[in-house]
N, C-alpha and C positions, 0 to 999 in steps of 0.2 A: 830221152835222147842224150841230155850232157852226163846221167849215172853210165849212159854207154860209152860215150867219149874217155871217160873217168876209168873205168875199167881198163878201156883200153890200152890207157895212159900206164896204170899198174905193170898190165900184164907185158907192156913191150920196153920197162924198164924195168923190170926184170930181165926180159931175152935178150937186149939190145944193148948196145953202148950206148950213152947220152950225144955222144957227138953225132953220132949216127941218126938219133933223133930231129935232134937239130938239122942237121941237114933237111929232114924230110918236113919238118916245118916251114925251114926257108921254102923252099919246094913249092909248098901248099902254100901259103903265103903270097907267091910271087902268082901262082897258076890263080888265085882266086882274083888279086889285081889285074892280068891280063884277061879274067871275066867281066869284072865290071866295067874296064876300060874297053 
């Protein structure tokens, strides 16, 4: 599972701008806090 996260990670810093990333972090971040809570 994390060699697929990791790949992932690769292949969408390539296609993607890092801010752009970032964002979807925060994103997933905040959505996985408003699971646990």
């Amino acid at each position: 599972m994390n060699s697929f996260f990791a790949r992932l990670k690769t292949k969408a810093g390539i296609y993607f701008p890092k801010n752009f990333l970032l964002k979807i972090k925060d994103r997933v971040i905040r959505f996985r806090k408003s699971l646990t809570n």
